[in-house]
Structure formats: C-alpha cells, structure tokens
C-alpha positions as CSV (number, residue, x, y, z in Angstrom):
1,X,0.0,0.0,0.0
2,X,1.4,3.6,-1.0
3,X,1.5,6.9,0.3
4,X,-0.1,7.9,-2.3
5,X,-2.8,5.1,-2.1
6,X,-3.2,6.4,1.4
7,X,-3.4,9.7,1.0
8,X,-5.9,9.7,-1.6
9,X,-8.1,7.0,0.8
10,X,-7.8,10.0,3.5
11,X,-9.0,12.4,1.0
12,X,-12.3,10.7,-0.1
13,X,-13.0,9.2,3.6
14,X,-12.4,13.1,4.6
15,X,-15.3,14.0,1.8
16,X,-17.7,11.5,2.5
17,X,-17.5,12.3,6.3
18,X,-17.8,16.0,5.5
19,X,-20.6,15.1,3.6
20,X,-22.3,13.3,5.9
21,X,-21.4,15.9,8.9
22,X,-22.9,18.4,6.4
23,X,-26.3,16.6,5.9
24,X,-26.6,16.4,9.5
25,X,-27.5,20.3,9.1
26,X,-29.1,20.4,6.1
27,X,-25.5,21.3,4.7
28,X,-24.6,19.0,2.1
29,X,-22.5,20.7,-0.3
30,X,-20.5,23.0,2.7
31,X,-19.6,19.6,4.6
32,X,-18.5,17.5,1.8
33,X,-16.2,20.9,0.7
34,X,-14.8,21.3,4.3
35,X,-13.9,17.8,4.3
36,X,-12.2,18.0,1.4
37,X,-10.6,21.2,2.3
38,X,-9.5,19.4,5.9
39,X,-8.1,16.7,3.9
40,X,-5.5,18.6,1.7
41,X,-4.4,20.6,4.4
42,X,-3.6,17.9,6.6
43,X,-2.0,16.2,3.5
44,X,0.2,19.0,2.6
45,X,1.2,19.3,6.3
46,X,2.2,15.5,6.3
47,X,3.9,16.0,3.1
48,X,5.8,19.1,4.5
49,X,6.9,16.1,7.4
50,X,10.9,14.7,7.6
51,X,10.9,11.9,4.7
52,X,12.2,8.3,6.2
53,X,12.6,5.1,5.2
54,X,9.5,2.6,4.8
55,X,9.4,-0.6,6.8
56,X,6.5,-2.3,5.9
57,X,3.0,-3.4,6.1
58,X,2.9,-4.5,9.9
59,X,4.1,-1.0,11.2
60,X,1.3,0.8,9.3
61,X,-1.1,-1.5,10.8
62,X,0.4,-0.7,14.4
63,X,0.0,3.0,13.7
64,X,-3.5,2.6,12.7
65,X,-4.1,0.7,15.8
66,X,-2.3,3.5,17.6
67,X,-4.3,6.5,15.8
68,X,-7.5,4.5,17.0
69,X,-6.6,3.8,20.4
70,X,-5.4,7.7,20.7
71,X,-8.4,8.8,19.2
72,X,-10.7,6.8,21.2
73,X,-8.9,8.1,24.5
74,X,-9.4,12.0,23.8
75,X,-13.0,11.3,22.6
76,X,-13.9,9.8,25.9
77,X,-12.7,12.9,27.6
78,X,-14.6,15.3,25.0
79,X,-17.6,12.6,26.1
80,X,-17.3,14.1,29.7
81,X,-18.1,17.7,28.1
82,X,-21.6,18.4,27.8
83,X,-21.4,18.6,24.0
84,X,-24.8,17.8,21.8
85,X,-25.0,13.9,20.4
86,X,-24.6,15.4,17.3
87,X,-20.8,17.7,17.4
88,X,-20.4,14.8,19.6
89,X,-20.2,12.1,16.8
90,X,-18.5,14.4,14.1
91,X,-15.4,15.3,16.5
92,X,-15.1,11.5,16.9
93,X,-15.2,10.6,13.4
94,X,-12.8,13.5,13.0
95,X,-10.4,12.2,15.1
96,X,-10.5,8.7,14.7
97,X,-9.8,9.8,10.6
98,X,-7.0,12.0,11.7
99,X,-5.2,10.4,14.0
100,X,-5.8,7.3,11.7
101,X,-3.9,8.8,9.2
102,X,-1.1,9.9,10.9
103,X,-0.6,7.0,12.8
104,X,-0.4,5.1,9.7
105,X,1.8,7.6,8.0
106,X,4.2,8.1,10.4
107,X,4.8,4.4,11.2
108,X,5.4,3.6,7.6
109,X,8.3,6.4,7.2
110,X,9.8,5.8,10.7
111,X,9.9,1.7,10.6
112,X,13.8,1.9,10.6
113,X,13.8,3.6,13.6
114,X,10.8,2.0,14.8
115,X,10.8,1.5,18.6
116,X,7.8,0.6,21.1
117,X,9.0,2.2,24.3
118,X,7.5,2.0,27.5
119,X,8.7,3.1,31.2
120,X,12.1,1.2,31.5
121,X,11.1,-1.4,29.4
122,X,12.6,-1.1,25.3
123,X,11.8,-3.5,23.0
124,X,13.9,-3.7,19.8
125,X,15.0,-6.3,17.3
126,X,16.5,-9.4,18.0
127,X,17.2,-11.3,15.0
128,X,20.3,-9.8,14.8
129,X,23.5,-10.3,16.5
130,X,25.0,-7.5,18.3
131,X,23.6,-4.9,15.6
132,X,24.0,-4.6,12.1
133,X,27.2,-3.3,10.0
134,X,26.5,-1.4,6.8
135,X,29.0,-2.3,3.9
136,X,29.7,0.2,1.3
137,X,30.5,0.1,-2.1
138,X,34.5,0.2,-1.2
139,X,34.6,-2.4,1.2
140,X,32.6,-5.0,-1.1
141,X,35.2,-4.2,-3.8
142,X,38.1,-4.4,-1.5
143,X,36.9,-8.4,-0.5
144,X,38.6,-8.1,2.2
145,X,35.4,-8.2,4.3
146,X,34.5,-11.4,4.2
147,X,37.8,-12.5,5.4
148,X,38.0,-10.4,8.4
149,X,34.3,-11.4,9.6
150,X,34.9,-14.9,9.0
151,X,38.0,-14.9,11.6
152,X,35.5,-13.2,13.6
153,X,37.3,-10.6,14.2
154,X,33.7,-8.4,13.2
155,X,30.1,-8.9,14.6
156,X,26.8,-8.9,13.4
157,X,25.0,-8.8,10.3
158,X,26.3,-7.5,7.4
159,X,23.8,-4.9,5.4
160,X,24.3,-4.4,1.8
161,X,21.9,-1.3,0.9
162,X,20.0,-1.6,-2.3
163,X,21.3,1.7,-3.7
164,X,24.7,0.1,-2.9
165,X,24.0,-2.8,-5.0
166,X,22.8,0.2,-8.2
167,X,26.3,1.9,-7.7
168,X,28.1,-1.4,-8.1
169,X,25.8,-2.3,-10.9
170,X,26.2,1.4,-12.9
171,X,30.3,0.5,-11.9
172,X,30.0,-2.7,-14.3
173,X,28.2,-0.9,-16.9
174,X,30.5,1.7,-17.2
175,X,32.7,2.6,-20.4
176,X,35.9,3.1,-18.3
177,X,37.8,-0.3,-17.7
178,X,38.7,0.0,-14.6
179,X,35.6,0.7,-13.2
180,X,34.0,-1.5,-14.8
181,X,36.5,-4.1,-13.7
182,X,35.8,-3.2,-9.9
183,X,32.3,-2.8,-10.5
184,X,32.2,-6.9,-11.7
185,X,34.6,-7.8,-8.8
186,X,32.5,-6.2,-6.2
187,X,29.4,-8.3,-7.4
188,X,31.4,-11.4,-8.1
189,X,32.7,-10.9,-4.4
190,X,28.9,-10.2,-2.9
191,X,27.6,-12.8,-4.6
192,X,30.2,-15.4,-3.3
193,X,29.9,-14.0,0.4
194,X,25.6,-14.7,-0.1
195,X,26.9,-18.2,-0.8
196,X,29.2,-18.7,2.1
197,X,27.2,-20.1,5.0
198,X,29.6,-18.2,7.8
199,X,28.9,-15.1,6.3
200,X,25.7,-13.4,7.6
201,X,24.7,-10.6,5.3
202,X,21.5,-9.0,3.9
203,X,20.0,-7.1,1.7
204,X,18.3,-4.3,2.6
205,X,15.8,-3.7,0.5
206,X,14.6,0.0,1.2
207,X,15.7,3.1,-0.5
208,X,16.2,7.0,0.8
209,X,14.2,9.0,-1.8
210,X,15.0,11.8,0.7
211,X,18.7,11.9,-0.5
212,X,21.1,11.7,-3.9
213,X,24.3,10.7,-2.5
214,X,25.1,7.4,-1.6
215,X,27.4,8.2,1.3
216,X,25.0,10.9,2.7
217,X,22.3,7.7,2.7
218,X,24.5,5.1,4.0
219,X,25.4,7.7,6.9
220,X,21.7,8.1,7.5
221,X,20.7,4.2,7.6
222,X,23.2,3.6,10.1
223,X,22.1,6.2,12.3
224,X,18.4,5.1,11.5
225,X,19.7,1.1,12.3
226,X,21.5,2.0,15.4
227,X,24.4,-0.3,13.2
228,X,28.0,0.5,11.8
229,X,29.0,1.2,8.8
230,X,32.5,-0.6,7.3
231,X,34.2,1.3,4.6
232,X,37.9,1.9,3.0
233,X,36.7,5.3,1.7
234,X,38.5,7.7,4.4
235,X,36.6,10.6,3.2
236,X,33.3,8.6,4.3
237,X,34.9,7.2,7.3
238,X,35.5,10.7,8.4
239,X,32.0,12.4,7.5
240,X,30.5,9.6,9.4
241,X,32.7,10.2,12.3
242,X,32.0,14.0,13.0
243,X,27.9,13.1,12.0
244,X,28.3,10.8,15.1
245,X,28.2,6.9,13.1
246,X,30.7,4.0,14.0
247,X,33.1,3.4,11.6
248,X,34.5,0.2,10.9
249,X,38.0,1.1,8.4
250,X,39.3,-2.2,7.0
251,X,42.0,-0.1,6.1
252,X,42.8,1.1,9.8
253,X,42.3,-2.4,10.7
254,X,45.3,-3.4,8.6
255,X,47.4,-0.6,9.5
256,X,47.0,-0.8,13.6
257,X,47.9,-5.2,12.8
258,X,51.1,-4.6,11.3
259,X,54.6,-5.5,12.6
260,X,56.2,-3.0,14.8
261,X,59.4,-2.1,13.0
262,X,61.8,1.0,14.7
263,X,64.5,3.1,13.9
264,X,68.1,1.3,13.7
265,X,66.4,-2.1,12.4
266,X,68.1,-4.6,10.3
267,X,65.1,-5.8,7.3
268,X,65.5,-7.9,4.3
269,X,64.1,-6.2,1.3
270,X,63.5,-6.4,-3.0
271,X,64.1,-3.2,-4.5
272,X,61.8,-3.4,-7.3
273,X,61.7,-0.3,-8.7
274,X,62.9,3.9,-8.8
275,X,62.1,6.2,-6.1
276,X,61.0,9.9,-7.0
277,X,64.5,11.0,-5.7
278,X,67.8,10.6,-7.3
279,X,69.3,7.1,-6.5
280,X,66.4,6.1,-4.4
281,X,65.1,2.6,-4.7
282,X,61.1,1.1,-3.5
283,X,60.6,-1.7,-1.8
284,X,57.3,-3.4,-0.1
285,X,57.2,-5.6,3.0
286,X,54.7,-8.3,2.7
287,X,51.5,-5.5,4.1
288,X,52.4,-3.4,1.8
289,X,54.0,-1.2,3.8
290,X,56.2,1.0,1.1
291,X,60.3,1.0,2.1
292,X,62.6,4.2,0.1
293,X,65.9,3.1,0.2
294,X,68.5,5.7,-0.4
295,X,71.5,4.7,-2.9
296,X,68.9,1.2,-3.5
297,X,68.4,2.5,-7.2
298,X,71.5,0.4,-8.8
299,X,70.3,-2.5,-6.6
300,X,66.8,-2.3,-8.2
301,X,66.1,-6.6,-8.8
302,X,68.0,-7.8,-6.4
303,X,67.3,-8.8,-2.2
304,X,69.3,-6.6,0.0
305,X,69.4,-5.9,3.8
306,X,68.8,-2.3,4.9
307,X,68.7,-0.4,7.9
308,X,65.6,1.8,8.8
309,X,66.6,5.3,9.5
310,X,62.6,6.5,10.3
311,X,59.1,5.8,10.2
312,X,56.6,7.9,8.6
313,X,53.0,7.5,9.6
314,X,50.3,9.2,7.4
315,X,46.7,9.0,7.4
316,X,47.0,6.6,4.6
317,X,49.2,4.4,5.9
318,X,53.1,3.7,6.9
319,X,56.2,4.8,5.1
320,X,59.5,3.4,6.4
321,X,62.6,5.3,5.2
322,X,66.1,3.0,5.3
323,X,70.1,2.9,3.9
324,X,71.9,-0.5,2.8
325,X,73.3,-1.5,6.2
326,X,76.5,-0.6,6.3
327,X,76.6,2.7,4.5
C-alpha cells in the first residue's frame, strides 16, 4: 500500500465524512467541501513532514491501531463535556480519521527507527547479532570483508543497501575499464559471500528517496539502524565520524595489525623499482608497507638488507625510510 494510495483514501474518507457531517445540518454541499478542504491541508502538512525510510505493512497497521486507540482516548474525555450527540459524533469521526492517518503515515516512514517504548522497558530487534554493520560500495570491492568477519574478528549482520547494490551495478556498466573491472569484482565478491554459510549478510531492500548521494544515505541508515558502517573510503569514514556513526576502516584495521618495526632495524628487502629521488630505490614488505631506500636504485632486482633510518606514519598508511646497512 502507498503513500499515495493512502493519502488519496484519506482524502475521499475526509469528503464523504464532511458530507455526511454536512447533511446532519441540512448542509450538504458545505460539509463535503470542508472535508475535502480538511483533507488537503492535513496532506500538505504530512507532506511538509521529515521523509524516512519505509518498513513495511505491519508497522502501518500498528499505527493505525495507535491512531485509534489515541483517538478513542481524547473522545472519551470530550464525552465528559456536555457537547450535543450530534458535534459529539463528528469530532469522533474526526479524530478517529485524523489520528488514523497519521498513525499510519508516520509508522510507515519511521519503521527503521521503529521503537515501542514504554517506562524502563525497550523493546527492539532481535534477530540480529549484536547490531547490524552497513558495507559500502569500497569495502565489497576491497573483498577483504569477508575474510576479516569470518576470523571473527567483526560482529553482526552484514547490510548491503539496495542503492549500494545500483552503484556497483552502474560501476560494471560503465565505459571506463577499470571501473567497470571493480564494478564486476565487487558483485562477483557479494555474490560469493551470499553463498558462504559463515557469512551473515543481507539485503536491505529499502531506498532513501530523501537523498542523492550514496554516502549521505549510507550515513543516514546507520544512524536510523542504530548499526555500523564498514568502509575503506577515508573521506566517508571521516564524515560519518563527525555526524556521530561508528566506523568500521578495514584499512585502519590493517594498519593498527602490522609489525612494529623501529628506527636502527636490520630488514630484508627487493628493491623493485625507482624512487622519486635521485638514486632512491622502492621496496614493499609483505603488508604493503612502502620501504625508500637511499643509494637502492643500482640494486633495483636484487634482495638486499637495509637499515631503517625512520618511520613515517600518514593517514594513509606507513612509510619506512632505510640505507643498505652498512653505508
């Protein structure tokens, strides 16, 4: 059922009330007007509302049993108000149709964040193990993911968004190679993690019509799912951060795992190629930890055992700076 479907329900229930209101006082025409003229207003002001995300037919239902309980309670106490029979029985279709609609309404955008509170007592979801983690479009392409939550190092369900799913999909239609190459290696890698049995993960189905970007929505659905988000896009990870979201960085994972390595320590390296200085050669340890060596350029090819003069850490990772041992 639609907000639209809904809202134009509301609108005839609103006229043919009116209507009948109307009658009541020899009124026809004015009452089926002021109903209809009720109904837009209150439409335009639900429209005018904070757009969320849908959850489904049973919270609607709940907000329609809500509306009617709600209405049911403030009519009993207009009942204790000497009012005629007659305004009587128009306020109480009147509020059982408003509050109605905006129970409905309002359960059906706020199911992500849907919570039935009473005094002390908070009931939430429990199908899921210790929360959910949202996985963006970086991580799935990294693959890394799926290794990491299998050695359990990660908890909970994993939640792939649908509009995550579009931007991989527009990533393996595209003309450039190499996104299209990413684009196919992310779904390749989704599609084996729905197939692994260890691997808990979910689609989530639901859109954010509210919002165009897709970092902007995943940092709203985690808030909204009380869950985490997991991401290698250090732009995103820091947005999310300052908005308040746990982040989950695979990369920062990596980084905070590696070997310990100081100043005045003997490694064993392959100089593989030129460094952006004259005479500097580039190695990499087995992380991927970048090594300049100075004077390694003629050595470029061959194993050698260098000496680390200093240890550059950046935001994107570890530089180690080094001589050949001995010079």
């Amino acid at each position: 059922m639609t907000l639209s479907f809904i809202r134009l329900f509301f609108f005839v229930l609103s006229a043919v009330s009116g209507y009948y209101i109307g009658s009541l006082y020899g009124k026809d025409w004015v009452g089926l007007t002021s109903g209809a003229a009720v109904a837009v207003v209150w439409i335009f002001l639900e429209m005018g509302l904070k757009r969320v995300s849908v959850r489904g037919l049973s919270s609607m239902v709940f907000g329609l049993l809500f509306g009617m309980i709600m209405a049911k309670l403030i009519s009993d106490i207009l009942s204790m108000v000497p009012f005629d029979e007659t305004i009587l029985s128009s306020l109480r279709v009147g509020l059982t149709l408003v509050f109605s609609y905006l129970g409905a309404v309002m359960a059906l955008r706020g199911k992500d964040e849907f919570n039935l509170i009473i005094p002390y007592v908070r009931f939430k979801r429990t199908d899921l193990k210790e929360g959910v983690v949202l996985v963006d479009t970086s991580a799935i392409i990294d693959g890394r993911i799926a290794d990491i939550y299998r050695s359990h190092f990660l908890s909970g369900r994993l939640v792939v968004p649908r509009f995550v799913l579009h931007e991989l999909q527009r990533l393996a239609d595209s003309d450039d190679d190499l996104k299209r190459q990413r684009g196919r290696r992310g779904m390749e890698i989704l599609r084996a993690m729905q197939k692994d049995s260890a691997v808990d993960i979910h689609i989530h189905e639901d859109d954010l019509p509210g919002e165009r970007e897709v970092d902007l929505k995943l940092i709203k659905l985690a808030k909204m799912m009380e869950g985490r988000l997991c991401t290698t896009d250090f732009n995103l990870s820091r947005i999310a951060s300052i908005q308040g979201t746990e982040v989950l960085n695979i990369n920062e994972l990596v980084n905070s795992v590696k070997p310990v390595i100081f100043a005045g320590e003997v490694i064993d390296v392959q100089i593989i190629k030129e460094g952006k200085e004259e005479s500097q050669g580039v190695a990499y340890l087995d992380d991927g930890t970048m090594v300049v060596v100075s004077d390694g350029r003629r050595h470029i090819g061959q194993r050698v055992k260098v000496a680390v003069t200093s240890v550059l850490q950046t935001q994107a990772g570890r530089m180690i700076f080094a001589r050949l041992e001995g010079r």
